[in-house]
C-alpha positions in Angstrom: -4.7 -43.0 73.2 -5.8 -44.1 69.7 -9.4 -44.0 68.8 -9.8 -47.4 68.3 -8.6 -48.3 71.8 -10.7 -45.4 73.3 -13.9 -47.0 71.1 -13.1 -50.1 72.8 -12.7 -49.4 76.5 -15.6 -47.6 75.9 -18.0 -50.7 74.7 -16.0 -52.5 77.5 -17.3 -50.6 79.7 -21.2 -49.7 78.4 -21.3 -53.7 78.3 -20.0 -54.1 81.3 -22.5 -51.7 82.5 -25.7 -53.7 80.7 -24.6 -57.0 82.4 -24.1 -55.9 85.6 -26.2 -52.5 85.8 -28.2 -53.9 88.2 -25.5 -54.3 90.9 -26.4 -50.8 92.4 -29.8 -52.0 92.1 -31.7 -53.1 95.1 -32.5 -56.8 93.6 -30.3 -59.4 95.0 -29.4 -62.4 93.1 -26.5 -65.0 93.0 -24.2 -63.8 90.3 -23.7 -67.5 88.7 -25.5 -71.0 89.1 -24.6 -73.9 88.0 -27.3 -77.0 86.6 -26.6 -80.4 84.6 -28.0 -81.4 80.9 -31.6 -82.2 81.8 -31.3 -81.3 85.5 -33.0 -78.2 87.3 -31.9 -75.3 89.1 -33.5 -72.8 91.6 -32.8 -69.2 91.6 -33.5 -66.9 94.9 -34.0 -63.2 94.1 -34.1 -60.6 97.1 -36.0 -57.2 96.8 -36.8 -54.5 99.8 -40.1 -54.1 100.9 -39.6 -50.7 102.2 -40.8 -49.1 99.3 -44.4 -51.1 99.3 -45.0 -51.1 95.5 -42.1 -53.6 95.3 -44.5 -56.4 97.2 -47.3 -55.9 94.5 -45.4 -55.4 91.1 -45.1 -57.9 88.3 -41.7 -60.0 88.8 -40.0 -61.1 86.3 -37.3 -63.5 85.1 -35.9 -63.0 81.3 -33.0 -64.4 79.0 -30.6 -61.6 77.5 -30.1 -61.4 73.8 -26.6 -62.5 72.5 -25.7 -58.5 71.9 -27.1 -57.6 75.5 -29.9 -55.2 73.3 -33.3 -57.4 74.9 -34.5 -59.1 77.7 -36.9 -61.5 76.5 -39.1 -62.8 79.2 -39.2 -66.4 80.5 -41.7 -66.3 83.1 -43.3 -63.6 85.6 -45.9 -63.4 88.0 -48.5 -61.8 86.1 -49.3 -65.3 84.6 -46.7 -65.1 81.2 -45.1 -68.2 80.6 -42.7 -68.2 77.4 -43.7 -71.1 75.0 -40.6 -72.2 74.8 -39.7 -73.0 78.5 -43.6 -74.6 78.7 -43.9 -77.1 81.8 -39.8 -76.1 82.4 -39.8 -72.4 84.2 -42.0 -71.4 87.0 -41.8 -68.3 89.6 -43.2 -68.0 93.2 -43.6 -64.8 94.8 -43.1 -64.3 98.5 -43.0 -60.9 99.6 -43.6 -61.7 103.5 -40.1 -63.2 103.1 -38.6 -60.4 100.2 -37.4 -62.7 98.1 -39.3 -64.2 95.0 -38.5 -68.1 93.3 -37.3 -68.8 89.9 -36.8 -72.6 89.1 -35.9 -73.9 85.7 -36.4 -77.9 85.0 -35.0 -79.9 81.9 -32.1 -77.7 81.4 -30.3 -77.9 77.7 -27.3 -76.5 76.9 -28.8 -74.0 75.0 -30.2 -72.5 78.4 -27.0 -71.4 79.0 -26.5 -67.6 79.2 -27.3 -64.3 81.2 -30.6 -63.8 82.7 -32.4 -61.0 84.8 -34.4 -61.3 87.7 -36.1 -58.4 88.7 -39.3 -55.6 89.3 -40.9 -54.0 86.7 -40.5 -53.7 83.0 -37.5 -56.1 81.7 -36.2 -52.2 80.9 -35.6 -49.6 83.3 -37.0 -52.0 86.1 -34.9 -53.3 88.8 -33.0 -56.3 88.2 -30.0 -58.1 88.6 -28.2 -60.1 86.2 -27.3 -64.2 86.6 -25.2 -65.8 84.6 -26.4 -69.6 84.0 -24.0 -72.6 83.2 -25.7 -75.8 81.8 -22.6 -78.9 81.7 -23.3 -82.9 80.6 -20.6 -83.3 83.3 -21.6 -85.6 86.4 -20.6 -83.3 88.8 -21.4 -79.3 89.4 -19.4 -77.3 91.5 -20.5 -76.1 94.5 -21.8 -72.9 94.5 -22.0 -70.2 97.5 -25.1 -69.5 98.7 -26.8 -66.9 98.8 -28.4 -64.9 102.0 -29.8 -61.5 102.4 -30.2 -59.4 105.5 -31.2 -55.5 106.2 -29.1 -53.2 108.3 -30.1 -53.7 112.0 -31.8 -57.3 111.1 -30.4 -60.9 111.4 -29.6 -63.8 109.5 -28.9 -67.9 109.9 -26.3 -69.4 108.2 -26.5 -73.4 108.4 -23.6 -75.5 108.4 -24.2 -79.0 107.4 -21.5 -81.3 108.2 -21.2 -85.6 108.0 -21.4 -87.5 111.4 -17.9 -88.3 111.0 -16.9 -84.4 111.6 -19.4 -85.1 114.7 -16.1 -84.2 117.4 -14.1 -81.8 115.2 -14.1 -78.3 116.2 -17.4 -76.0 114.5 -16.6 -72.5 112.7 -17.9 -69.7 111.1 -14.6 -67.5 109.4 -15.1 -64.3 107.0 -12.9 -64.4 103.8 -10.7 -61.5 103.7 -7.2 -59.9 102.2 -5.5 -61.5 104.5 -7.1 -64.8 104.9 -10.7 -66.1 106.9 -11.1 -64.5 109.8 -12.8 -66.4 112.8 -16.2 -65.4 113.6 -17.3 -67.4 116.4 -16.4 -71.4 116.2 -17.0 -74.2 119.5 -14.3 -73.3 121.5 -16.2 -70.0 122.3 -13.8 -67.6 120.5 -15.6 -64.9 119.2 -14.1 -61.4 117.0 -14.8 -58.4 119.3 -16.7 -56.6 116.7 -19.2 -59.4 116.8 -19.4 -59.5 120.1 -23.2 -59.7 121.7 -24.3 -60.4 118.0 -23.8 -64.2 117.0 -24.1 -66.9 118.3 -23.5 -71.0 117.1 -26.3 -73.9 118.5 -26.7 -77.1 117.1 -29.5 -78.4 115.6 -31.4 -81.3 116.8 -29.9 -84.2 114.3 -26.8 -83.3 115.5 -25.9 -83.0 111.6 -26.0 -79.6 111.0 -25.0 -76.1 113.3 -26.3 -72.7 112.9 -24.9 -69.6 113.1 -26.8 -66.6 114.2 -25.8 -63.1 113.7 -28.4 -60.0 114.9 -27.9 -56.6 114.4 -26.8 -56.3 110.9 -24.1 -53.6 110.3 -23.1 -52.5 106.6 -19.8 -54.0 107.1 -21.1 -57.3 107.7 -21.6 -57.9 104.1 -19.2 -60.5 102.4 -17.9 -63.6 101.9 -18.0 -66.5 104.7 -17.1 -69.9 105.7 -18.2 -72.2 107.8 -17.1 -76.0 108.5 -15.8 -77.9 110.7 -11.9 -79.1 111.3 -9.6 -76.0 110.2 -10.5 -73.9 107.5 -8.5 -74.9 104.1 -6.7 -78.0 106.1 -9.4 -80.4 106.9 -12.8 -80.9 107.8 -15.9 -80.1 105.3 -17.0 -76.5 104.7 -19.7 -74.9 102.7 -19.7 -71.1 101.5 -21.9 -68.4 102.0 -22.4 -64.8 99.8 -23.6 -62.2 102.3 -25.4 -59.1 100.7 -26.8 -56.3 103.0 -29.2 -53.8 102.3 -29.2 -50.2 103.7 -33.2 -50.0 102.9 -34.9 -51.3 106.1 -38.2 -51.3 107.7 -36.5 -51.9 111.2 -36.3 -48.6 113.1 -33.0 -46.8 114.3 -32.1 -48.0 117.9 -29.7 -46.9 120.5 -28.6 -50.6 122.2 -26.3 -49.4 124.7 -27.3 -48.6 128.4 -25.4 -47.1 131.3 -26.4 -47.5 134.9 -24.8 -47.2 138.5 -24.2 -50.5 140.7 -27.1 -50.4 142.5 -29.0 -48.8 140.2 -31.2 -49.9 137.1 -31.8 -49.7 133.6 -34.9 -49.6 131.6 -34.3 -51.6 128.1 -37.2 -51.0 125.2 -37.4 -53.9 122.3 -39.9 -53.4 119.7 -41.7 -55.5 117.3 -44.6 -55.9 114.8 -48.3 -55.4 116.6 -49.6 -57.6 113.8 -47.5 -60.6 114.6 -48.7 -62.7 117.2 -45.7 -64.2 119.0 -45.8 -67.3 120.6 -43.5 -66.1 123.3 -41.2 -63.2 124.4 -38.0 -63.2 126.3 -35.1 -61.7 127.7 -31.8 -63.5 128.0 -28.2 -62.9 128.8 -25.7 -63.5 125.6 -22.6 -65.7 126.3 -20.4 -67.2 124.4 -21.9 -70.2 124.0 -25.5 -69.1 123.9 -28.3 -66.9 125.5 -29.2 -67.9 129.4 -33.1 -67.1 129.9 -33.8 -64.5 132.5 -37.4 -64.2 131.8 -40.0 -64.7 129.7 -43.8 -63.9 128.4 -45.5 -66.4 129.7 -44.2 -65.8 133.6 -40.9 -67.8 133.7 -38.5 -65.8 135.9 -34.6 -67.1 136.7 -34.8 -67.7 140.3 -31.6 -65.6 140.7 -33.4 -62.6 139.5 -36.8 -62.7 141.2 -37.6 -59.3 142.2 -35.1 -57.4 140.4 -36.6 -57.8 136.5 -39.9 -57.5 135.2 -41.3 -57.1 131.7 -44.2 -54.9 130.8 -45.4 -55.4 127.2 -47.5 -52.9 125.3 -48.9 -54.9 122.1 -50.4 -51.5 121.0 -47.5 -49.9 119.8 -45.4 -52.9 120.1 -43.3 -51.9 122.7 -41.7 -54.5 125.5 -39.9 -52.8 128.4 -37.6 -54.9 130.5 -36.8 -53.4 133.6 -33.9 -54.4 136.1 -32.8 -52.9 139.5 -30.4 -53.9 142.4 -27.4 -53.9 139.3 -24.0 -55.1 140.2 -20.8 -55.3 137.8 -22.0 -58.7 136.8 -24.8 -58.0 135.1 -22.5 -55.9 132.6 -22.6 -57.2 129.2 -25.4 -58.0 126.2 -28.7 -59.4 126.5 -30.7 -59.9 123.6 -34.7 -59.1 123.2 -35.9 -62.2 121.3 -39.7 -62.5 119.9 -40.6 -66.0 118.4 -43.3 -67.2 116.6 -44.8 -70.2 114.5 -42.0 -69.9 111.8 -39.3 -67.7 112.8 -37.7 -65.5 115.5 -36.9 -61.9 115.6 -33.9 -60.5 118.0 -32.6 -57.4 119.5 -29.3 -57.1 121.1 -28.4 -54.5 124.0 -25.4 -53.7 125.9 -25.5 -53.0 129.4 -22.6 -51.1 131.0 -22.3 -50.4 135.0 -20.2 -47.2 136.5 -20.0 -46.1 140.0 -22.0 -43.2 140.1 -25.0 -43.0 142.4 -28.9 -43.6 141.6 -31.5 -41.5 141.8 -33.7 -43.1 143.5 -33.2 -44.1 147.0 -34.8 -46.4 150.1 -34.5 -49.3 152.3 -33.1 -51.9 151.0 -34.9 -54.7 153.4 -38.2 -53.3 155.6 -39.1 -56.0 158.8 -41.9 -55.4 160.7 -44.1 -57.7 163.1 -47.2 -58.9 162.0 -50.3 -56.9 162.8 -48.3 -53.5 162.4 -48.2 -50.8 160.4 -45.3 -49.9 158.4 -44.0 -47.2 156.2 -41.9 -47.4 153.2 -40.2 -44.5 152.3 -38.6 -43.9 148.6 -36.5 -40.1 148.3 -36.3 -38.8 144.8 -34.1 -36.1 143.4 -35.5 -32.8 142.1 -35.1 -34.1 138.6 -38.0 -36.1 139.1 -40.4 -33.3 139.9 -42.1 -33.7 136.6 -42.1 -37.3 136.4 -45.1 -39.9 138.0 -43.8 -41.8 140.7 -45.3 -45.3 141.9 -45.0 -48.2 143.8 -45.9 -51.6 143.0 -45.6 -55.0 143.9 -43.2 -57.1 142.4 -44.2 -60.7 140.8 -43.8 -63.1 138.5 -46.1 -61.7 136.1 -45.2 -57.9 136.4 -46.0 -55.2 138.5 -49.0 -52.9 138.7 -47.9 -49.8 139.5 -49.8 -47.5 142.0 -49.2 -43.9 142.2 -50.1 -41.0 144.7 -53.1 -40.8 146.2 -54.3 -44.1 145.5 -55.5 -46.9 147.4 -55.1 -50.7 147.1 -58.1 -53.2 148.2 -55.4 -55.4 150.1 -54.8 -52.0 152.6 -51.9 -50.3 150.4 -51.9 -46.7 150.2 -49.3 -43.8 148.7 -49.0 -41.0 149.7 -46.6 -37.9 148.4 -44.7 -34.9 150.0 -43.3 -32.5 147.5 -41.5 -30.7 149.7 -39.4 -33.1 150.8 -39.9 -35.3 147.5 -40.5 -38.1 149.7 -43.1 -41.0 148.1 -44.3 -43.3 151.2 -45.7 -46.7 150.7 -48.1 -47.4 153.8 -49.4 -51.0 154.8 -52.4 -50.4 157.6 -51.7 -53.8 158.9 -48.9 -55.9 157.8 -49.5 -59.3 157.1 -47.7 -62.6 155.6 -49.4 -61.8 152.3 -47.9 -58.7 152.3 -44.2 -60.0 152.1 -42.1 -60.0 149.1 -40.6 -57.2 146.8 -41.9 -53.3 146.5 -40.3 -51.3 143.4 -40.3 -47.4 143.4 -40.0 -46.2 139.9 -40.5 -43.0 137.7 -42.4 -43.1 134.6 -43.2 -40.1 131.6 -45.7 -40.3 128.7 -46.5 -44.3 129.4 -42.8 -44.6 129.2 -40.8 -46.3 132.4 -37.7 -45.2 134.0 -35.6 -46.0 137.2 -36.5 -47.9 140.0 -35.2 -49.2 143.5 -36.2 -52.1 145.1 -37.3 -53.0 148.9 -37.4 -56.1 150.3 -40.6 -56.3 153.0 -40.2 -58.9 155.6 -43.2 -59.9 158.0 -41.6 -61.8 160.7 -42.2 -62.1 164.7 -38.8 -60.7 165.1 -38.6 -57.5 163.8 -36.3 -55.4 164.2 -35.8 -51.6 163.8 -35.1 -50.7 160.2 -31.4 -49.6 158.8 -32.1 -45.8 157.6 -31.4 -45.4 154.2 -28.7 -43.3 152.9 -30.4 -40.0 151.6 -31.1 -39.5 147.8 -29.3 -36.6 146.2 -29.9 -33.0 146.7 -30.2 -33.8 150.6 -33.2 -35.1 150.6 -34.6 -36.1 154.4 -33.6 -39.3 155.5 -35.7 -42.7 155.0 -38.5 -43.3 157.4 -38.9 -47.3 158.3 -41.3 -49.1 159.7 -43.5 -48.0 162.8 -45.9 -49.1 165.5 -49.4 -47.3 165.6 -47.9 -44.7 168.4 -45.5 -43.5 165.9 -42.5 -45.3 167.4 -39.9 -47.9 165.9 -41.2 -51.5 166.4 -39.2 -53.4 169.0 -37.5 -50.6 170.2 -36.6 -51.2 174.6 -38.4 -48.8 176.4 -35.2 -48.6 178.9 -33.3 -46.8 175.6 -36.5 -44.8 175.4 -35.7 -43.1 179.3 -32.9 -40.6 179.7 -30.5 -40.0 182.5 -29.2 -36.8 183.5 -25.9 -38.2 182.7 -26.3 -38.7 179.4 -27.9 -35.9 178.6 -24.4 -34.1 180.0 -22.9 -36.5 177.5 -24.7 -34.9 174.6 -23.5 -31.3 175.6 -20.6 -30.9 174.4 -21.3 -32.5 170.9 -24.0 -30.1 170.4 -21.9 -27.1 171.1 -18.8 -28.2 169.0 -21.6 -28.8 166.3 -22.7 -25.7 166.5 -19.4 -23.9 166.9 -19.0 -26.3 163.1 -22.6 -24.8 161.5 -21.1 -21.3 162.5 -17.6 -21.9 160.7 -19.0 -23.1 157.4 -21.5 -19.9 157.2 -18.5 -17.7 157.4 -16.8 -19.8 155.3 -20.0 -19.9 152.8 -20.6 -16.0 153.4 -16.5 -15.1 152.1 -17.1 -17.6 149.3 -20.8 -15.6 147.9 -19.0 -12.8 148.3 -16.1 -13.1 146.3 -18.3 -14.8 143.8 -20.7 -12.0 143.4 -17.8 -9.7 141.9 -17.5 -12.1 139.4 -19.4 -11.6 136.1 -22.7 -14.0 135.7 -26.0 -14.2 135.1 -28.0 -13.5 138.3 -31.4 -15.2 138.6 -33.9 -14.2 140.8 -36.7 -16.8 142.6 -39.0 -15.0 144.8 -36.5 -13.2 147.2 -34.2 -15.2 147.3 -30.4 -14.7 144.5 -28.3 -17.0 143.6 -25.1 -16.7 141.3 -25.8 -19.9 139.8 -26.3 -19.4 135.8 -28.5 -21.0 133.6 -25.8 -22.0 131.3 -24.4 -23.9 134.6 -27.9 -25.5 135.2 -27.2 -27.0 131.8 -24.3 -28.6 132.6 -24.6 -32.1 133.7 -22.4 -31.2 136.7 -25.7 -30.1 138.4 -28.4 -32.7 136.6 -26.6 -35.7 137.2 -25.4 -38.6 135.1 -28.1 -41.4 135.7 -30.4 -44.1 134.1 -33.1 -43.9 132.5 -34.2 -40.6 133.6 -32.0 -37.2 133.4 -32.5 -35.1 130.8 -35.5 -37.9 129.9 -36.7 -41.2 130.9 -33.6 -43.5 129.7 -29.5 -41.9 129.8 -29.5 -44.0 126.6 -33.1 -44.7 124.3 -34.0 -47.5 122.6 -36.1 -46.4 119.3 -36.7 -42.5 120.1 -35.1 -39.5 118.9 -32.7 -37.1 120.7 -35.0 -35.0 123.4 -34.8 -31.0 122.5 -33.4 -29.3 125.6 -35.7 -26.9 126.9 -34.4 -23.0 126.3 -32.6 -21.8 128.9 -34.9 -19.8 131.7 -37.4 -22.1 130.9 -40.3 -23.4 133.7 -38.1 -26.4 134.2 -35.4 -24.3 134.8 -36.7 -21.9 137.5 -38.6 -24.9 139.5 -35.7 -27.3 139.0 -33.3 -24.4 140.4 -36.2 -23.6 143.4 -36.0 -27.5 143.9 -32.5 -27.2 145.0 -32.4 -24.2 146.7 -35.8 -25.1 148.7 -33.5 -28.3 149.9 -30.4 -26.5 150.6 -33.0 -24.3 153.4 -34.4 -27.3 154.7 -31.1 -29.2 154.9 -28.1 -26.5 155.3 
């Protein structure tokens, strides 16, 4: 290549550089706006505010010299105001927002040119360069606007439209290589990989729709569309320049949750403690908007009374939403949504059922006559051993959770039992007042878990109690409700009396079920045996030798897939780091291993 063409690529590119050096810069800014002789323009600038100096520094907004060398300054917000833009430039700083305001009045067409925006020193600042047009024409072209959103935050893109596009179909479409891709539009068709993140409303004049899109991903940036009729046919249409930013004050969250039918999930949302929100609420996304489920200020879906409840900690800025009793509808995203006096901050989270089995377990619905004593029983797995367990009553405003040993006013008391990891809910003397829901739950370091619901029922016709099916690792069976000699409520005392016939009857079950017992410890005694010539780790608890490695205790074969609590509180966290797993041989190890061999002697 000659010289002369290498000289010149070369100042190509070191201009091309000054211009636009600021486009790996931070600083946000439309790249070109247009303004009419003796008209005005305004000029939006973005900046992060993760880095904390970038709220307090000088802003600035300067003109560059015809051979790109200086930046002389306009206007900035230590108080400089260039003479000659007097009464014409001004700038507005508003760092709550991240963005600061550059507005320009009385435009001539020697404004005309490239200016920076930026942090700083005009040099070696941050900044981003704007290229200004000033025409004598009647008309200026329309111009994309601008917005700017972090990674994991949201933005609202307004659609203005005239009332004679009132009818025609709504959409929101990306600009791509191969055309505009539809977003979400009024017909409810949404692109899978927004999915649970946008949403379209309409705004209250009916002359304008909104588009909202939470959960900001990298990828999001771009260019959008979003009109009514069918893109590039008919209908009016306005542009939109999408820039994302990587820096973020808005923490790293896992938003996916699995849980069993039957089971339940424990969702954490968090938000500023400084802001004081108006309201909080949890809603299921569809489609076509966000269904309330319930909020702050003790709204509850009538549908879901007893199975959710929110428990807010404004200290840390923490809301928990927990919801039991799951079936396969209840699959899909909700959103966490936190408004106050000028804006509203969301969180999305996917919920996704399987058909494993909980951890928890009880009796679904508990009757008992009024005036009698009743027992709930709730059976954890050994998993739990570590973990506080309570029961509380279920309302619209929460639930206060009681744990062992404690004792309510209204005649509620809880008791524990180790052994059998049984936790028993006791009512001295059941009354009307005492009907309604009762969760079980687990809960570590202030943070919840799982929980099962019962149903109590106080009603003159009692009847005896279903028993639970057992929780994992055999635990004993469920214990219902019971009249003050110990007995099942409403139970005939003719059933009570046996007959020498039936006890006959009951022989030969007994001795085929004990020819049974007799088989499998045969059958169990071959099997150790065999396994014991096998290589493994041998660990020893008390007296007692099993084959059963610690590697093996590891593997979630043994622990369980559940959620919120296996390995920790939630299967999947919202806002926490990865738990270390404790070495192997640890404390938790041996007593989670004596756990299960303790159960397999009490229930062989």
């Amino acid at each position: 290549m000659p010289l002369a063409d290498t000289m010149f690529a070369f100042c190509a590119l070191a201009l091309f550089a000054v211009i636009n050096g600021a486009e790996s810069n931070p600083i946000v800014a439309p790249k070109q706006i247009t303004g009419l002789v003796n008209g005005s323009i305004t000029i939006k600038c973005y900046y992060p505010t993760v880095t904390k100096a970038n709220k307090y520094d000088r802003k600035f907004w300067c003109k560059v010299t015809p051979n790109y060398r200086e930046c002389y300054t306009v206007v900035s917000s230590s108080g400089f105001l260039n003479k000659d833009y007097k009464e014409r430039a001004s700038i507005r700083d508003s760092p709550e927002n991240n963005y600061f305001v550059i507005e320009m009045s009385q435009l001539k067409i020697t404004d005309a040119g490239y200016f920076r925006c930026g942090i700083g020193l005009t040099h070696g600042g941050l900044y981003n360069t704007v290229n200004v047009a000033v025409s004598d024409d009647s008309i200026v072209p329309e111009e994309a606007e601008l917005l700017y959103g972090q990674v994991r935050g949201e933005v609202s893109i307004y659609c203005p439209y005239d009332l004679q596009h009132a009818t025609e179909r709504k959409y929101l479409c990306k600009l791509g290589k191969t055309g505009c891709k539809n977003i979400i539009d009024s017909t409810w068709q949404v692109d899978q990989d927004y999915k649970g993140r946008v949403m379209l409303s309409y705004e209250a004049n009916l002359k304008k729709f909104v588009v909202h899109i939470i959960h900001l991903e990298k990828g999001d940036a771009g260019h959008y569309t979003c009109g009514t009729g069918k893109y590039g046919e008919y209908g009016d249409s306005a542009d939109v320049d999408l820039h994302i930013s990587e820096e973020t004050t808005i923490p790293q969250v896992r938003n996916m949750l699995t849980a069993p039918v039957g089971g339940s999930i424990a969702a954490e949302c968090h938000y500023d403690p400084r802001i004081k929100y108006s309201i909080k609420y949890w809603c299921k996304w569809r489609d076509h908007g966000c269904t309330q489920l319930i909020t702050s200020d003790g709204f509850v879906k009538p549908n879901m009374e007893g199975r959710l409840a929110l428990f807010d900690n404004p200290t840390n800025g923490t809301l928990t939403i927990l919801m039991n009793q799951l079936t396969e509808g209840d699959a899909g995203w909700y959103w966490c949504s936190f408004v106050d006096y000028e804006k509203e901050q969301r969180f999305t989270v996917q919920v996704q059922i399987t058909h494993e089995q909980p951890g928890l377990s009880s009796t679904e619905i508990v009757t008992v006559a009024p005036g009698n004593p009743v027992r709930i029983p709730c059976q954890y797995p050994c998993k739990y051993n570590t973990y506080q367990i309570y029961w509380c009553k279920w309302n619209s405003g929460g639930c206060d959770p009681m744990t062992c040993t404690e004792e309510h006013q209204s005649g509620l008391s809880i008791s524990c039992d180790k052994d059998t990891r049984e936790f028993l809910l006791s009512i001295n003397s059941a009354s009307q007042h005492d009907e309604g829901w009762y969760w079980c739950g687990v809960r570590k370091d202030g943070r919840y878990g799982e929980t099962v619901r019962v149903h109590l029922k106080v009603s003159e016709e009692a009847i005896p109690n279903e028993t639970p099916p057992p929780a994992h690792d055999n635990e004993a069976p469920a214990i219902g409700p019971r009249s003050k000699s110990g007995k099942m409520p409403n139970v005939d005392k003719a059933d009570e009396e046996s007959s020498p016939e039936a006890e006959s009857s009951h022989v030969l079950p007994i001795v085929l079920s004990l020819g049974a017992v007799v088989l499998l410890l045969a059958a169990a005694y071959l099997v150790f045996r065999l396994r014991s010539r096998r290589s493994s780790d041998l660990v020893s608890v008390g007296s007692f030798r099993t084959n059963i490695s610690l590697s093996e205790m590891d593997n979630s074969s043994y622990t369980g897939k559940e959620n919120p609590v296996g390995g920790d509180l939630q299967e999947t966290e919202i806002g926490q780091e990865e738990p270390k797993n404790p070495k192997k041989g640890s404390r938790e190890d041996i007593a989670y291993m004596t756990c299960l061999i303790d159960s397999e002697k009490t229930n062989p």
